[in-house]
N, CA, C and O atoms as a Tripos MOL2 file, in Angstrom:
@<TRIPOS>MOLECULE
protein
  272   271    68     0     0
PROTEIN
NO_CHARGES

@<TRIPOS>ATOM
      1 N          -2.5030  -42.7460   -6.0440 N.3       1 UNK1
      2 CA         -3.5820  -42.9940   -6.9800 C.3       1 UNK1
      3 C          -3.0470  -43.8010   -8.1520 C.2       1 UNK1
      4 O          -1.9170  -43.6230   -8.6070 O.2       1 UNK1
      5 N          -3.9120  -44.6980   -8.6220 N.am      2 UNK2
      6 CA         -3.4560  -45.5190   -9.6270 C.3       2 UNK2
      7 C          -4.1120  -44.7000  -11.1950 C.2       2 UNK2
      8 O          -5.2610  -44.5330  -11.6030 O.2       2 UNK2
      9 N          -2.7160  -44.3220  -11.7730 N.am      3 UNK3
     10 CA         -3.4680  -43.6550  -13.0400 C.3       3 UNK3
     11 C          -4.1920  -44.6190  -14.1960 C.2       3 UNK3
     12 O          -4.8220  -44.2210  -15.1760 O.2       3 UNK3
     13 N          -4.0230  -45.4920  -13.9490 N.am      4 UNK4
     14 CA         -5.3960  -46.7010  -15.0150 C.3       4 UNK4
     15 C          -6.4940  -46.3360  -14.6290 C.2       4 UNK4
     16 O          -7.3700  -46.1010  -15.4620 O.2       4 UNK4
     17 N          -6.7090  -46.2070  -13.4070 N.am      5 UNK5
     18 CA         -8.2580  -46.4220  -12.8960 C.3       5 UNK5
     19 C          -8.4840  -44.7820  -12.6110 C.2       5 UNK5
     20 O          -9.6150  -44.6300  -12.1510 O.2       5 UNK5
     21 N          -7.9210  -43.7800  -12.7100 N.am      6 UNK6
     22 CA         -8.4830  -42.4450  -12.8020 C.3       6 UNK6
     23 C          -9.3840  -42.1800  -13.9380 C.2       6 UNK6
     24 O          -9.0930  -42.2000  -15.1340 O.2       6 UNK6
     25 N         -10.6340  -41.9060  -13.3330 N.am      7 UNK7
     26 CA        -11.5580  -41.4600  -14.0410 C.3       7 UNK7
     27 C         -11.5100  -40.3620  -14.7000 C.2       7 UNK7
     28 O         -12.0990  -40.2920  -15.7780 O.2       7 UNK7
     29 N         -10.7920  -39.2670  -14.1860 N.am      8 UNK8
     30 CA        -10.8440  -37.7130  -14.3360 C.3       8 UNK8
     31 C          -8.9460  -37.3180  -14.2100 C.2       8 UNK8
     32 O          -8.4210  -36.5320  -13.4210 O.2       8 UNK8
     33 N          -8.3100  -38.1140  -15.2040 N.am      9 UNK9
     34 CA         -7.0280  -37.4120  -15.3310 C.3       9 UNK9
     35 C          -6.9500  -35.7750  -15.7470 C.2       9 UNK9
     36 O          -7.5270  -35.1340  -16.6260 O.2       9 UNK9
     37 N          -5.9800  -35.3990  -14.7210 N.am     10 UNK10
     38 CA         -5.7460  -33.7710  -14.8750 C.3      10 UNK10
     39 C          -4.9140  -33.7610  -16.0070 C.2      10 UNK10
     40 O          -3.7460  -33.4140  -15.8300 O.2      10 UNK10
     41 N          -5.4600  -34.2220  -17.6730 N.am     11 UNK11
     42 CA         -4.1560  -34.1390  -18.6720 C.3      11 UNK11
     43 C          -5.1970  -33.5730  -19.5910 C.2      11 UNK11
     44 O          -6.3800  -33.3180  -19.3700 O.2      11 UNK11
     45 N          -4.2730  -33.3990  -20.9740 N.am     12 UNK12
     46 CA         -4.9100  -33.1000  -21.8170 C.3      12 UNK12
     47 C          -5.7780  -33.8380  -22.6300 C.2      12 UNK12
     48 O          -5.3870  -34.8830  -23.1490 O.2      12 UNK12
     49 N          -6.9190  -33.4100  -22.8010 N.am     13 UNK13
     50 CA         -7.9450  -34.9180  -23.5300 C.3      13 UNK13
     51 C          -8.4040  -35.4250  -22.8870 C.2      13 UNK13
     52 O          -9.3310  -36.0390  -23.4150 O.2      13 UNK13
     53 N          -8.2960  -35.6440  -21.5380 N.am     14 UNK14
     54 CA         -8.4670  -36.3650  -20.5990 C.3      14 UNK14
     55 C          -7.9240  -37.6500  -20.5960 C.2      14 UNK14
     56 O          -8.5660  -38.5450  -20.0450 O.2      14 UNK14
     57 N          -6.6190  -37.9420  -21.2290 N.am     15 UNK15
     58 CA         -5.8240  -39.1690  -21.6240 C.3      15 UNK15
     59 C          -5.4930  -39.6070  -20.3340 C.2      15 UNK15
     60 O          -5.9160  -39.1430  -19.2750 O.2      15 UNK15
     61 N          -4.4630  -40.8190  -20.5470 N.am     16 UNK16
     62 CA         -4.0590  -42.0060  -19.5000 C.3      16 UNK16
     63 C          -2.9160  -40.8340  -19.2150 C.2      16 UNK16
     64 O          -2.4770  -40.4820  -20.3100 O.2      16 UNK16
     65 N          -2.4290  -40.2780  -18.3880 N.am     17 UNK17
     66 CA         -1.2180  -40.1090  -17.8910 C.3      17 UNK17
     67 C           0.0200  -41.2880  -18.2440 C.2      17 UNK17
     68 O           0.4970  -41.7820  -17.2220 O.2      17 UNK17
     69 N           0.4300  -41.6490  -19.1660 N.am     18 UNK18
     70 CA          1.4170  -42.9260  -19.6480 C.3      18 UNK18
     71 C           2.4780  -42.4700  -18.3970 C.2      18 UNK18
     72 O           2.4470  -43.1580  -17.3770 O.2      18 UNK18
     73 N           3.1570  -41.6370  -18.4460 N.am     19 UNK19
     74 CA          4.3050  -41.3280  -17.8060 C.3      19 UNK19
     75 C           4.1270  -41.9200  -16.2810 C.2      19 UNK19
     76 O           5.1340  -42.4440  -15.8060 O.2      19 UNK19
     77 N           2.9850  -41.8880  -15.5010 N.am     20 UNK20
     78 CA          3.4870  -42.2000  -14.0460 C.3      20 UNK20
     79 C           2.9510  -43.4610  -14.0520 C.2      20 UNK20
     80 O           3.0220  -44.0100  -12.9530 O.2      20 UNK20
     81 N           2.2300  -44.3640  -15.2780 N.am     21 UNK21
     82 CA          2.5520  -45.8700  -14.7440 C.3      21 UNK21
     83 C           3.5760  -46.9130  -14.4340 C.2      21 UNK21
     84 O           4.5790  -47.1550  -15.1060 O.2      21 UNK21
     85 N           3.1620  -47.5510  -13.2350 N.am     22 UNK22
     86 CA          4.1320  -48.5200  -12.7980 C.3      22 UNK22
     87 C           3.3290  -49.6840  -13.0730 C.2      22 UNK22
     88 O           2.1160  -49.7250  -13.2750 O.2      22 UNK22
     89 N           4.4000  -50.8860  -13.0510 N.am     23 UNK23
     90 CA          3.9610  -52.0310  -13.2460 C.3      23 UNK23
     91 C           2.7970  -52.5310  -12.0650 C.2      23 UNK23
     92 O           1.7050  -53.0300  -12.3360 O.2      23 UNK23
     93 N           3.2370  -52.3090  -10.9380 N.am     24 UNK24
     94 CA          2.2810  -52.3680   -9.7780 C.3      24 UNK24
     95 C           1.0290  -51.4620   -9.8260 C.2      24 UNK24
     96 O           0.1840  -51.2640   -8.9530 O.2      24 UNK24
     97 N           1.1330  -50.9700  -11.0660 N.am     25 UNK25
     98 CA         -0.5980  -50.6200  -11.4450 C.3      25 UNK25
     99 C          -1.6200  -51.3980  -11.9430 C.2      25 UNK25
    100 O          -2.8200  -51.1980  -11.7550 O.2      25 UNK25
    101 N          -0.9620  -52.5690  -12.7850 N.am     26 UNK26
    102 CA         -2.3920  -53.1370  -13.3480 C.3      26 UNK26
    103 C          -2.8210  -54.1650  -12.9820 C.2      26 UNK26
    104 O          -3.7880  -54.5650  -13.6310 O.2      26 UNK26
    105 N          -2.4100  -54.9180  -11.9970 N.am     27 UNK27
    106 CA         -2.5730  -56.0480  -11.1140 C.3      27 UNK27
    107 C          -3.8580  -55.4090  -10.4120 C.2      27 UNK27
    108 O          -4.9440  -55.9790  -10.5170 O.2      27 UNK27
    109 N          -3.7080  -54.0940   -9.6220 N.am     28 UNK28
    110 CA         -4.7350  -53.6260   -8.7790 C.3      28 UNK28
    111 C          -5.8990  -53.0390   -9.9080 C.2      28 UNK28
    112 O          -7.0660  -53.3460   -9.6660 O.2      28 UNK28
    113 N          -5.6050  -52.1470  -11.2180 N.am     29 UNK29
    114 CA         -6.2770  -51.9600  -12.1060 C.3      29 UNK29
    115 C          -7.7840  -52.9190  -12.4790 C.2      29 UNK29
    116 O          -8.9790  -52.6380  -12.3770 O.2      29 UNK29
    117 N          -6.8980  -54.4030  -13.0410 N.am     30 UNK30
    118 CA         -7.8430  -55.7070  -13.3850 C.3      30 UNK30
    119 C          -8.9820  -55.5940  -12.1300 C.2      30 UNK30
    120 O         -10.2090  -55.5070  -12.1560 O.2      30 UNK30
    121 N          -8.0860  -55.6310  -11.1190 N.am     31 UNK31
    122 CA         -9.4160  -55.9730   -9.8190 C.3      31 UNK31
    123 C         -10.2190  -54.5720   -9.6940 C.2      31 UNK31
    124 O         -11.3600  -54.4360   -9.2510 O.2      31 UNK31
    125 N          -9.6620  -53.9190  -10.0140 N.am     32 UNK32
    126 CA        -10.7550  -53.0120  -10.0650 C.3      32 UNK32
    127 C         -12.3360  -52.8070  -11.3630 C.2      32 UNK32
    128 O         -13.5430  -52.5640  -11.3790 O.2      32 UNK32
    129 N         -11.3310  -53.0800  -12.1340 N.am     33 UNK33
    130 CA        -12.1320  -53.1670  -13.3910 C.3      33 UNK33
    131 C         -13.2480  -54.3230  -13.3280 C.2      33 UNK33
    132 O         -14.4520  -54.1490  -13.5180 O.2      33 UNK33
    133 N         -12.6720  -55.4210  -13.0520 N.am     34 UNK34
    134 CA        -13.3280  -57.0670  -12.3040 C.3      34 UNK34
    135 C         -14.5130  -56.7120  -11.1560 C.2      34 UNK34
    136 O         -15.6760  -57.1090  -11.0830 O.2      34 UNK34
    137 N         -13.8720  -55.9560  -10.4360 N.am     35 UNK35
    138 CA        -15.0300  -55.2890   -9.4400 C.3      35 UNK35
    139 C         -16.2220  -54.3250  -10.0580 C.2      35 UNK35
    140 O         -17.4010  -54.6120   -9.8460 O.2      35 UNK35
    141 N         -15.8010  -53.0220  -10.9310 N.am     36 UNK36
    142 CA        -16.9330  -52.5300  -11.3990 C.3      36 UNK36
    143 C         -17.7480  -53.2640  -12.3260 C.2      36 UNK36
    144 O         -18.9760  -53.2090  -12.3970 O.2      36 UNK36
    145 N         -17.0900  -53.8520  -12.9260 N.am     37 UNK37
    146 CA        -17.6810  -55.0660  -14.0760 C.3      37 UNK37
    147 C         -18.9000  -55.9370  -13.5390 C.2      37 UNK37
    148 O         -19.8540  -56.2850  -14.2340 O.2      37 UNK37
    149 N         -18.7270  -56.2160  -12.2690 N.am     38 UNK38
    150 CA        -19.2830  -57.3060  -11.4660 C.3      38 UNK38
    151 C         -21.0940  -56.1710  -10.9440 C.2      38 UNK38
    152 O         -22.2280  -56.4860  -10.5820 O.2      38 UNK38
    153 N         -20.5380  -55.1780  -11.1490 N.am     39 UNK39
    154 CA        -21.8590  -54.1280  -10.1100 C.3      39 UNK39
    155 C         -22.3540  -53.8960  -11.1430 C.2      39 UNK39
    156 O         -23.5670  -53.8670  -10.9410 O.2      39 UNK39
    157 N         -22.0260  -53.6020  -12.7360 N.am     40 UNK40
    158 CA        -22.3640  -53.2210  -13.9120 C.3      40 UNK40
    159 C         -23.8420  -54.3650  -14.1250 C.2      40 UNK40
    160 O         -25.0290  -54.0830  -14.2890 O.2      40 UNK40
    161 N         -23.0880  -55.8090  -14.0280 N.am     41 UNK41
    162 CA        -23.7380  -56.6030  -14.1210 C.3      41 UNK41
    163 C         -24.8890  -56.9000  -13.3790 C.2      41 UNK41
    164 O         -26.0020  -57.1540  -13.8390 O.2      41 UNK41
    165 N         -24.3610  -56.8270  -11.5310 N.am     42 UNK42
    166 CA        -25.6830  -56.9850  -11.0780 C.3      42 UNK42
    167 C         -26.6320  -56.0770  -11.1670 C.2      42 UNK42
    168 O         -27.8390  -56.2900  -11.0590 O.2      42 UNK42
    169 N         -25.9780  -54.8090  -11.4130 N.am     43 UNK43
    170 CA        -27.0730  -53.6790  -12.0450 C.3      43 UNK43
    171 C         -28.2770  -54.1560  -12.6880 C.2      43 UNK43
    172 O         -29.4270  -54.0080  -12.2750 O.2      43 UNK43
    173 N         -27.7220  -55.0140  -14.2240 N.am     44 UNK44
    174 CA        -28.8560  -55.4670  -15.2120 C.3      44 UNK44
    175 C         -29.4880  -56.5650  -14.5430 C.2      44 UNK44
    176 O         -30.7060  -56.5170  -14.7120 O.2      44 UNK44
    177 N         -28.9770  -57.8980  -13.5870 N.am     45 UNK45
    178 CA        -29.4640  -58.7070  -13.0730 C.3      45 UNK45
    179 C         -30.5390  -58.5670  -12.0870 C.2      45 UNK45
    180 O         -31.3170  -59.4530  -11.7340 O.2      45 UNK45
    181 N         -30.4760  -56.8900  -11.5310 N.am     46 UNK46
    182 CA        -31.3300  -56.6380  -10.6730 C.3      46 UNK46
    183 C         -32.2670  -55.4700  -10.8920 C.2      46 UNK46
    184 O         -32.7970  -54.8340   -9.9810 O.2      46 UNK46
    185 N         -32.4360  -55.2240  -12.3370 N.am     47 UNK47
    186 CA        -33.2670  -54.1400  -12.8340 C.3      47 UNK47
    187 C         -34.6260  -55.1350  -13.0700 C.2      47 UNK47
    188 O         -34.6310  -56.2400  -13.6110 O.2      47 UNK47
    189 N         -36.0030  -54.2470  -12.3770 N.am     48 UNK48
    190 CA        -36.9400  -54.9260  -12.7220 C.3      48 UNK48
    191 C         -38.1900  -54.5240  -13.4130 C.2      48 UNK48
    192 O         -39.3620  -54.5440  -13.0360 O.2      48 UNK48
    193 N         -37.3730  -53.9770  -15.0450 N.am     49 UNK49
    194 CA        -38.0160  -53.1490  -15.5940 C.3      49 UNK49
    195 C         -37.9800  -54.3920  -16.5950 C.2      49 UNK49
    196 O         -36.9320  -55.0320  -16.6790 O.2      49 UNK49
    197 N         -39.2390  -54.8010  -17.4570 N.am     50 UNK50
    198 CA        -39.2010  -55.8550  -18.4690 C.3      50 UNK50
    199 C         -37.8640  -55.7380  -18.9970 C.2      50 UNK50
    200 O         -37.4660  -54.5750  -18.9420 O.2      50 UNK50
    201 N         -36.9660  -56.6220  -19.5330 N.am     51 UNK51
    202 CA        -35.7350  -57.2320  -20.2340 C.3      51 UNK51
    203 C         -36.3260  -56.6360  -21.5440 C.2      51 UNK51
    204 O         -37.3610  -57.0990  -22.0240 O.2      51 UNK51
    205 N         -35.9330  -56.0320  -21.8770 N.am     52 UNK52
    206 CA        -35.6110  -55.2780  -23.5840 C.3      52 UNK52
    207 C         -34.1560  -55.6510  -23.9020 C.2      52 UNK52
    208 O         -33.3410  -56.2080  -23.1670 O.2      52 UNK52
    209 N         -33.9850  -55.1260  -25.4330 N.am     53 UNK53
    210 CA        -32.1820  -54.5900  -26.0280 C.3      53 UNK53
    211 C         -32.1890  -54.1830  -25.0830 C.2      53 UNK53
    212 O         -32.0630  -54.7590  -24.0030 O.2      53 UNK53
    213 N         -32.4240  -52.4910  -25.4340 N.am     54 UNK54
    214 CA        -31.1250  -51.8570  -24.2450 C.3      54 UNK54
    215 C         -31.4690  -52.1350  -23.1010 C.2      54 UNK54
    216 O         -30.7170  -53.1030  -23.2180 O.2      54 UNK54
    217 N         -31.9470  -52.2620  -21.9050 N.am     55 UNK55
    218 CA        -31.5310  -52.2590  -21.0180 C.3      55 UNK55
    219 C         -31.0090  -54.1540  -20.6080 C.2      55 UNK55
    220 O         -30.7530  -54.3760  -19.4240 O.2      55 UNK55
    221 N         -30.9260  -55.0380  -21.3550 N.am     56 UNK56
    222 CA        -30.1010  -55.9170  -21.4380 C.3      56 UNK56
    223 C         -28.5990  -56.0770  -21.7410 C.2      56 UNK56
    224 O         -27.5750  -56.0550  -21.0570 O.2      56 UNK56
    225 N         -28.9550  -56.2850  -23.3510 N.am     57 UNK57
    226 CA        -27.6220  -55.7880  -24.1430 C.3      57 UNK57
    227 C         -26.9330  -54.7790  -24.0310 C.2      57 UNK57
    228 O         -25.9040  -54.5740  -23.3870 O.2      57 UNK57
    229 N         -27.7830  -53.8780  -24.9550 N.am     58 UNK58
    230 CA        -26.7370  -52.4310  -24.5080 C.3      58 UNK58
    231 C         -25.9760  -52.8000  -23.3420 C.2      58 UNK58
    232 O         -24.7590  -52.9720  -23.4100 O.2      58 UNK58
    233 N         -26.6920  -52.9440  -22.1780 N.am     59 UNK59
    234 CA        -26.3960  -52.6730  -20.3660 C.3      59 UNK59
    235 C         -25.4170  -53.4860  -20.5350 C.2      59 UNK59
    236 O         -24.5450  -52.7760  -20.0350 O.2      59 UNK59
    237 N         -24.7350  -54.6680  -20.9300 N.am     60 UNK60
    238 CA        -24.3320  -55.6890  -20.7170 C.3      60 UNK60
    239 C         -23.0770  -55.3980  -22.1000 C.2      60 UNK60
    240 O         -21.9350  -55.7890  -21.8580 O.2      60 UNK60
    241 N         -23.2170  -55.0410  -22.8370 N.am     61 UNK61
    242 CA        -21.6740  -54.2900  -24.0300 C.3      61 UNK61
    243 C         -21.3260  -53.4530  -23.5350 C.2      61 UNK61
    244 O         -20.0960  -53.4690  -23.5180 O.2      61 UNK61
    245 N         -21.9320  -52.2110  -22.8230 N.am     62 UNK62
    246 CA        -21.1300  -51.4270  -22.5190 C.3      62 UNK62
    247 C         -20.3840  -51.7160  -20.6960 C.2      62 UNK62
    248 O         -19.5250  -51.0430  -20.1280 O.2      62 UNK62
    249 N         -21.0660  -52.8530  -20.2340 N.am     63 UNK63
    250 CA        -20.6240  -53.3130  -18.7600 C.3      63 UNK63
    251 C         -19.1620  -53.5340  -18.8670 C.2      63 UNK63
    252 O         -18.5770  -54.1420  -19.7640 O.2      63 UNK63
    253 N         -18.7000  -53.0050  -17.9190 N.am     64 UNK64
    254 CA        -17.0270  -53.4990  -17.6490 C.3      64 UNK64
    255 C         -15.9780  -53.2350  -18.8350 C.2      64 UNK64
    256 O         -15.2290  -54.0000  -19.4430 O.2      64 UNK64
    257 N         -16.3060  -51.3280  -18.9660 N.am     65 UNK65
    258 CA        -15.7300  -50.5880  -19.5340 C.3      65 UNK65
    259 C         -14.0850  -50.4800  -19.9020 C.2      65 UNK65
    260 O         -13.3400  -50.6250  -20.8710 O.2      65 UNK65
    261 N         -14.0180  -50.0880  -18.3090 N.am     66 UNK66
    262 CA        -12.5930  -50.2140  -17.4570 C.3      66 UNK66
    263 C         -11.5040  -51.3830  -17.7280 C.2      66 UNK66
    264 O         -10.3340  -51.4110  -17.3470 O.2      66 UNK66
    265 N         -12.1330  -52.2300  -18.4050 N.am     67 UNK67
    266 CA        -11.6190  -53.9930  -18.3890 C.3      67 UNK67
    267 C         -10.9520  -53.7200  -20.1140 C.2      67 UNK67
    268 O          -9.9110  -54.3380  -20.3340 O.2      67 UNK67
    269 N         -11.6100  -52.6820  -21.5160 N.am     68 UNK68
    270 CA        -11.3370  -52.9240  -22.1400 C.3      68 UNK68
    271 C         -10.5090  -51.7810  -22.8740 C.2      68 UNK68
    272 O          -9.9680  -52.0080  -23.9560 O.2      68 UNK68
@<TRIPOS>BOND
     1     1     2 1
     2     2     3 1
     3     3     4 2
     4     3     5 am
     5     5     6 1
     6     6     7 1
     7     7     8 2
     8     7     9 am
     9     9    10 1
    10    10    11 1
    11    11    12 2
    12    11    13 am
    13    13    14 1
    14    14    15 1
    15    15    16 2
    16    15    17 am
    17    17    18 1
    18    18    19 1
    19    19    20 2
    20    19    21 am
    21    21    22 1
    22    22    23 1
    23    23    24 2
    24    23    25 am
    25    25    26 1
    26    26    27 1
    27    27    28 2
    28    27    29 am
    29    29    30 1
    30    30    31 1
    31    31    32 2
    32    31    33 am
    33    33    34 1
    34    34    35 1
    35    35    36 2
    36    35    37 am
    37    37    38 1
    38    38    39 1
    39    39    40 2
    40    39    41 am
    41    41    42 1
    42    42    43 1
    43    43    44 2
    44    43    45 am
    45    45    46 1
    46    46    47 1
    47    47    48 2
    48    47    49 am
    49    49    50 1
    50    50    51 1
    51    51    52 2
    52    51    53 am
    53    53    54 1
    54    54    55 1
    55    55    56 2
    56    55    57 am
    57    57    58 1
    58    58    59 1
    59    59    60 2
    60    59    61 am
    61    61    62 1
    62    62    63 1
    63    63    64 2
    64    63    65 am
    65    65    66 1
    66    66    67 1
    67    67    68 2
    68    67    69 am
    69    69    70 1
    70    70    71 1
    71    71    72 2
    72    71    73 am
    73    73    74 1
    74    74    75 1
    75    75    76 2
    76    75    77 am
    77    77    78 1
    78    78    79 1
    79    79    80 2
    80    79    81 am
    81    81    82 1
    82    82    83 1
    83    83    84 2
    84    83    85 am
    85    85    86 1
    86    86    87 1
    87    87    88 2
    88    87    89 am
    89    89    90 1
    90    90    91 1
    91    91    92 2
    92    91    93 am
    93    93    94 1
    94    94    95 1
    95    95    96 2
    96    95    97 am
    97    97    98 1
    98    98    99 1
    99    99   100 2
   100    99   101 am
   101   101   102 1
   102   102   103 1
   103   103   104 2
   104   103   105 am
   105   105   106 1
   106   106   107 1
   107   107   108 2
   108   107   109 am
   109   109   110 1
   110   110   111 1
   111   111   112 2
   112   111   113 am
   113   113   114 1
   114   114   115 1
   115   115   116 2
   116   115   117 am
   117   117   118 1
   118   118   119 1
   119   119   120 2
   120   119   121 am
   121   121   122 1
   122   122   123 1
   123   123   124 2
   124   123   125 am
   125   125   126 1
   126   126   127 1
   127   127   128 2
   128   127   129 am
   129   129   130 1
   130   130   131 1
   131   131   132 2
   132   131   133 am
   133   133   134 1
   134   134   135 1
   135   135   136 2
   136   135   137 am
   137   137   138 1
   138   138   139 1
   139   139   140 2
   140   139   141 am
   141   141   142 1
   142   142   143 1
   143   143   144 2
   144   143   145 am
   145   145   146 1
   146   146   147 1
   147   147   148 2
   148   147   149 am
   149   149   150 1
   150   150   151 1
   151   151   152 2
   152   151   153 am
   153   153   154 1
   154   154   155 1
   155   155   156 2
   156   155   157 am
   157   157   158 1
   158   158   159 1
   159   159   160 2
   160   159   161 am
   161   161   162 1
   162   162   163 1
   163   163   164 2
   164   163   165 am
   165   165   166 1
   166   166   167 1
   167   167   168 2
   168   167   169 am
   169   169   170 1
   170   170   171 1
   171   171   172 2
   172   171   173 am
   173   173   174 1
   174   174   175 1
   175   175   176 2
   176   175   177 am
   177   177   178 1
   178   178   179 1
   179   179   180 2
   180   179   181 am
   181   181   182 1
   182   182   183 1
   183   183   184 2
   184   183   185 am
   185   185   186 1
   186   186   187 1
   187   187   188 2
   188   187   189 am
   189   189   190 1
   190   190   191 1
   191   191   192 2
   192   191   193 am
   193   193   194 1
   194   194   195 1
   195   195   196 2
   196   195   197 am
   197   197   198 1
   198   198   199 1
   199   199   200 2
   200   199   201 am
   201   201   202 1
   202   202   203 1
   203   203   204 2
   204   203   205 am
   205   205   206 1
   206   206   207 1
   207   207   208 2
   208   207   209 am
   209   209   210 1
   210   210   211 1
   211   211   212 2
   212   211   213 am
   213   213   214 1
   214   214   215 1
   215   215   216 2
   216   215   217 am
   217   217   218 1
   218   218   219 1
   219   219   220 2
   220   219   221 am
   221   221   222 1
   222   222   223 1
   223   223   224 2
   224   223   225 am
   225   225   226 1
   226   226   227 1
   227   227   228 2
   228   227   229 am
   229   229   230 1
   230   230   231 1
   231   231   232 2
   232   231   233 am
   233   233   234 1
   234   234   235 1
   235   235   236 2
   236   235   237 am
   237   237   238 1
   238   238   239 1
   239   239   240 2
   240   239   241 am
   241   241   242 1
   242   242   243 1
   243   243   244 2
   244   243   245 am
   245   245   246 1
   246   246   247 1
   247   247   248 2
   248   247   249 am
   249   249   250 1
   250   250   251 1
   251   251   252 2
   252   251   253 am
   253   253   254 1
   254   254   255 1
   255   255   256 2
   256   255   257 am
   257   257   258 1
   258   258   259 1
   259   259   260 2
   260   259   261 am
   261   261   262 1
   262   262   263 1
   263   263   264 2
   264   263   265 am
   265   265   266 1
   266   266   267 1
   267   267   268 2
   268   267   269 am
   269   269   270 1
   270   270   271 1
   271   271   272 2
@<TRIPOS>SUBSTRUCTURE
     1 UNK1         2 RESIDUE 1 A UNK
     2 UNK2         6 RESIDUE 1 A UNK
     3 UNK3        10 RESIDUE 1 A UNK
     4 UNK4        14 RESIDUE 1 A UNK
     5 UNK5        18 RESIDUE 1 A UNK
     6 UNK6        22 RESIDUE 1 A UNK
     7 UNK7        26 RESIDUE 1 A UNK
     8 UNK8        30 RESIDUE 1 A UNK
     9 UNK9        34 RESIDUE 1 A UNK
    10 UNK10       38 RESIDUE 1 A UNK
    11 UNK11       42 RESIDUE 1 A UNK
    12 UNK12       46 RESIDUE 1 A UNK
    13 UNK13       50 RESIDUE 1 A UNK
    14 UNK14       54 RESIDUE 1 A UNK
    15 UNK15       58 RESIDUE 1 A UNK
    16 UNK16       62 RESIDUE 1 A UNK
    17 UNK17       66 RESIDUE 1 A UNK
    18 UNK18       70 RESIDUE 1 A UNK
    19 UNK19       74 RESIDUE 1 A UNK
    20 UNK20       78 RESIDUE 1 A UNK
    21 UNK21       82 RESIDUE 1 A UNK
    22 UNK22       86 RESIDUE 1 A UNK
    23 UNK23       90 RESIDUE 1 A UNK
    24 UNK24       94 RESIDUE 1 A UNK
    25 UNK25       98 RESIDUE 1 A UNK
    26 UNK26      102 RESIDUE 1 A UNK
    27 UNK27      106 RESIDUE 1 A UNK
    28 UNK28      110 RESIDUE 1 A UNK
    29 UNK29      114 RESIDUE 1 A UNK
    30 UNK30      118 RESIDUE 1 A UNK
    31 UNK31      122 RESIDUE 1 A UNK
    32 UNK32      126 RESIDUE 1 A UNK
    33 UNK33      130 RESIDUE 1 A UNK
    34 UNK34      134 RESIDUE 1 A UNK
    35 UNK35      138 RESIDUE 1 A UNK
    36 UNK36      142 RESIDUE 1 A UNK
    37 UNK37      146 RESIDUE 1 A UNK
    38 UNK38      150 RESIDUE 1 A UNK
    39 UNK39      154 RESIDUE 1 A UNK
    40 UNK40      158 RESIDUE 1 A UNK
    41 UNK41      162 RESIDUE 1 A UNK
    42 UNK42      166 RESIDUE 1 A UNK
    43 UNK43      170 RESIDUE 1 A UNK
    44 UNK44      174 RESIDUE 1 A UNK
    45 UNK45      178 RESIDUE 1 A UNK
    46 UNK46      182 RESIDUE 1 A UNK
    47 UNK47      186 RESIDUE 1 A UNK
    48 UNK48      190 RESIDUE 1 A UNK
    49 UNK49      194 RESIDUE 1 A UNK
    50 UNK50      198 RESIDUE 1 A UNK
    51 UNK51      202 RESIDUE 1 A UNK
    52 UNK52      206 RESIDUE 1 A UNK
    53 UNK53      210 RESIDUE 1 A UNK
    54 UNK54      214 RESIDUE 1 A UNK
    55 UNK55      218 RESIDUE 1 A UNK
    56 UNK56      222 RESIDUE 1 A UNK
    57 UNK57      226 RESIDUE 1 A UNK
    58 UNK58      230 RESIDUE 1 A UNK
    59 UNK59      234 RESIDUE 1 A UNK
    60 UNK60      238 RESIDUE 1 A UNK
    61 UNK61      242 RESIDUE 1 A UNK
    62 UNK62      246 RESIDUE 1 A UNK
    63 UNK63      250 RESIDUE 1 A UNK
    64 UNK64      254 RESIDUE 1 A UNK
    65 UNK65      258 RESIDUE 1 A UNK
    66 UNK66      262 RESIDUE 1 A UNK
    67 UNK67      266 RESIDUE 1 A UNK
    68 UNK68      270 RESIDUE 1 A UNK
């Protein structure tokens, strides 16, 4: 398991586990993040509820969480 992209670390706080990253984590991390980022988006691109703020904006600041 790649601890960047764990949603639900078994730590305290629910923090990053620092200790078991490897460098060969964030190469696969980005693409992951790049990937949910991408569904975040077509999410709002394919909602066909009138375009407001939030479900634009909001939808679209908080899109591609993981990335920041």
């Amino acid at each position: 398991m790649n601890p960047l992209v764990d949603l639900n670390p078994n730590t305290p706080l629910q923090t990053v586990p620092f200790h078991l990253i490897q460098n060969e984590h964030y190469l696969s991390a980005f693409d992951k993040g790049i990937e949910w980022a991408e569904k975040d988006i077509n999410t709002i691109i394919l909602n066909t509820q009138v375009p407001n703020f939030e479900n634009t904006i909001e939808a679209l600041e908080n899109s591609g969480e993981l990335l920041d």
